[in-house]
C-alpha positions in Angstrom: -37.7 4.0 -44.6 -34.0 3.2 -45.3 -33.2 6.7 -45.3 -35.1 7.1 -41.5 -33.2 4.2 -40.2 -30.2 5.7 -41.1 -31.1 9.1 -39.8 -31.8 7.7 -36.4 -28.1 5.5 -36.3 -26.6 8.4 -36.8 -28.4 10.6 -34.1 -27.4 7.5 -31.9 -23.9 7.3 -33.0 -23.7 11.4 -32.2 -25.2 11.0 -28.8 -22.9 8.1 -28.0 -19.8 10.7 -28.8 -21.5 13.3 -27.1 -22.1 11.3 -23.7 -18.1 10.3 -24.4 -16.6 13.2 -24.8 -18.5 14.6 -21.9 -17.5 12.0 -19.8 -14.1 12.3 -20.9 -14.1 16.2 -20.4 -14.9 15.4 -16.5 -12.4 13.0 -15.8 -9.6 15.1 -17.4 -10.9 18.2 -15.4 -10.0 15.9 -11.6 -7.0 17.4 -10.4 -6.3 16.0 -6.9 -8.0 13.3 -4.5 -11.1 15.2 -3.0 -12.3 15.6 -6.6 -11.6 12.4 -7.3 -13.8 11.8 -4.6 -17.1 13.8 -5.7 -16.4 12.2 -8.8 -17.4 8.3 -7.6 -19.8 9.7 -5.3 -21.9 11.5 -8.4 -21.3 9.0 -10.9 -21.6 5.5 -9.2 -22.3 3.4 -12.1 -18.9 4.1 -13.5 -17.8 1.6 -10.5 -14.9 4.5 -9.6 -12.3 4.3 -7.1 -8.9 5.2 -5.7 -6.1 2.8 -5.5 -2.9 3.4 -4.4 0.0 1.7 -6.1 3.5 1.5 -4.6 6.6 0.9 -6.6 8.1 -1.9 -3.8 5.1 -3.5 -3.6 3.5 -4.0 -7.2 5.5 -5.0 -9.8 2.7 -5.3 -12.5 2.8 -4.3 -16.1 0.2 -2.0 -15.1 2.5 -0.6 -12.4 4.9 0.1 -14.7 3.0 1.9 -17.1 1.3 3.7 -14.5 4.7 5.1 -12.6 5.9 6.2 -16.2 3.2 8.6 -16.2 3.0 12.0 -14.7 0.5 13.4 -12.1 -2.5 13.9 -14.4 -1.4 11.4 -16.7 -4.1 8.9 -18.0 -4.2 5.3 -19.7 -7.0 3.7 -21.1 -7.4 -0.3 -21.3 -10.5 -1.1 -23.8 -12.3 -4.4 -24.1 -15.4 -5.4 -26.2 -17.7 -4.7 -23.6 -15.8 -1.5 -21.6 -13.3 0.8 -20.8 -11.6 1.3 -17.9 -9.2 4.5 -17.5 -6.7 5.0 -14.7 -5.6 8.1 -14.2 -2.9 9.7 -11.6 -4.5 12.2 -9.1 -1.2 12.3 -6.6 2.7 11.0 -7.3 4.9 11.6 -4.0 7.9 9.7 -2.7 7.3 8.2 1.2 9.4 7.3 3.7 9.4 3.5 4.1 11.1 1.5 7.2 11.9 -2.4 7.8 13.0 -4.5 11.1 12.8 -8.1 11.9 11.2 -8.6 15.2 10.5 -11.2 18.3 7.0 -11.1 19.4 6.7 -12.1 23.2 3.2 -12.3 24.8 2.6 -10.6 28.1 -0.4 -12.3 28.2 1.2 -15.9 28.6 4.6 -15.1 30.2 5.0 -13.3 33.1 7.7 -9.7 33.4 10.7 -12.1 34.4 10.3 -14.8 31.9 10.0 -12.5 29.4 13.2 -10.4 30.4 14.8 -14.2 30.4 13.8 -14.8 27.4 14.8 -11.5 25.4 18.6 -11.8 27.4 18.7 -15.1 26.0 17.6 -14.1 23.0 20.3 -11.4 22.3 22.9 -13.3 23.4 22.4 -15.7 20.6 22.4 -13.4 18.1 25.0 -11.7 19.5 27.1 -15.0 19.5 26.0 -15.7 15.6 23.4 -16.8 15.3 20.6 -15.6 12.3 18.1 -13.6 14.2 15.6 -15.2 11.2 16.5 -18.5 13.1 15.8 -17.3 16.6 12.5 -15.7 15.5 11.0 -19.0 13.6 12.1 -20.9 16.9 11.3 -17.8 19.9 8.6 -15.3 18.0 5.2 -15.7 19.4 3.1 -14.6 16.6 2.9 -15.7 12.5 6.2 -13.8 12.0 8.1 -16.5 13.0 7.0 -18.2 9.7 8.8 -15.3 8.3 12.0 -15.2 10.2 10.7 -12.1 11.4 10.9 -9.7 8.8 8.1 -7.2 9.3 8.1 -5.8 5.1 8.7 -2.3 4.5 6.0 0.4 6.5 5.2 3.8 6.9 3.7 6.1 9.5 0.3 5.2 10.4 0.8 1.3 9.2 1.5 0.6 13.2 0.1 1.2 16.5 1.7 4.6 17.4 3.6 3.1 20.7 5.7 0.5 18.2 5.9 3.1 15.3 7.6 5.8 17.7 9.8 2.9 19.2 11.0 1.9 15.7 11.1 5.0 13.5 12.0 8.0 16.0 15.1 6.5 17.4 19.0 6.7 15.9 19.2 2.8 15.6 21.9 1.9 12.6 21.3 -0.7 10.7 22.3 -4.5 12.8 21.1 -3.1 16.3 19.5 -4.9 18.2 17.2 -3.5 20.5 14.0 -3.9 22.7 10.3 -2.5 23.0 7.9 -2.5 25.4 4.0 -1.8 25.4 2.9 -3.1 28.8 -0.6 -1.5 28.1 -1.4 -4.4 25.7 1.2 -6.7 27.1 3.1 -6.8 24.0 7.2 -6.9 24.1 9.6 -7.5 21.1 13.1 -8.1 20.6 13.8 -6.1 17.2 16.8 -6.3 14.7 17.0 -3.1 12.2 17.4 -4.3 8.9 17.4 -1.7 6.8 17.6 1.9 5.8 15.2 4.2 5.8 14.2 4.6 1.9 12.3 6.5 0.1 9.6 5.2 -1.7 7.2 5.8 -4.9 3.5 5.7 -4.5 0.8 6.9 -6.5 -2.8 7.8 -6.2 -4.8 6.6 -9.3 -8.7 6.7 -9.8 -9.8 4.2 -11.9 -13.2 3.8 -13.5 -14.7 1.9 -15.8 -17.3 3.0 -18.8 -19.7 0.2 -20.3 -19.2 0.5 -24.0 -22.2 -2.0 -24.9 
């Protein structure tokens, strides 16, 4: 009877490292994103998905260990009851970009109190004042609760009229300068803040194996 028992754990024990290994086998055979992909989609109760991680933004332990890897390069993070394995399917650097802007609504001013408002408004700064002060007190959206600094974007992060304003123009860092999208009655007084920079991102796919 003993003997039987023990027979059986260890046919269980060999399946268990059999249904591991294989699973291990196909995540180390994803190469790129659309595998990554077919993956989830055929193996949904691993709970798989792809998050990006970018090195301005998340400043994690995790982060960390994940940008010291290489594309392909996996870690493992076990509990009692699972594992969950992140591994890098794309490493790239981006182009990132970063204004402060004043939001003026067409909606609730009319052309000339607008084109009042933005003179006055670039005078100001133009006299000294902090255009983080003139946004909290002029901006007509929640950016004036952050002095106007918009964060760092990329392309496709902005409606395309704003994005080919901002990024496709040979503004130097301290301009000042103004844009117009009449279609949805936004304006904006904008202040370039910074350089274009590249940035680190990473594509990982991360799923997670029930171990109990």
């Amino acid at each position: 009877m003993l003997k039987n028992l023990l027979t059986a754990f260890l046919i269980l024990l060999s399946g268990i490292a059999v249904s591991q290994n294989n699973f291990e086998s196909q995540l180390d055979s994803i190469q790129d994103e659309t595998q990554a992909t077919k993956f989830i989609e055929t193996n949904k109760s691993y709970k798989g998905q792809i998050i990006t991680f970018n090195k301005e933004k998340h400043k994690t332990p995790l982060a960390d260990d994940l940008f010291a890897l290489g594309r392909g390069g996996k870690k493992t993070i076990k509990t009692d009851i699972d594992k969950t394995y992140y591994k890098i399917i794309d490493k790239h650097e981006i182009p990132y970009f970063r204004i402060s802007y004043i939001y003026l609504d067409g909606s609730k001013k009319s052309a000339e109190e607008i084109a009042e408002l933005r003179a006055k408004i670039i005078k100001k700064y133009k006299d000294g004042f902090r255009f983080k002060d003139l946004a909290s007190l002029y901006s007509m959206d929640d950016s004036a609760n952050r002095g106007g600094d918009l964060g760092w974007f990329t392309h496709g992060d902005m409606v395309p009229e704003f994005e080919d304003a901002v990024i496709n123009s040979s503004y130097k860092v301290d301009d000042i300068f103004t844009v117009d999208i009449p279609e949805r009655q936004w304006y904006y007084v904008i202040l370039k803040t910074h350089d274009t920079k590249l940035i680190e991102e990473i594509k990982v796919l991360k799923v997670t194996e029930n171990i109990k």
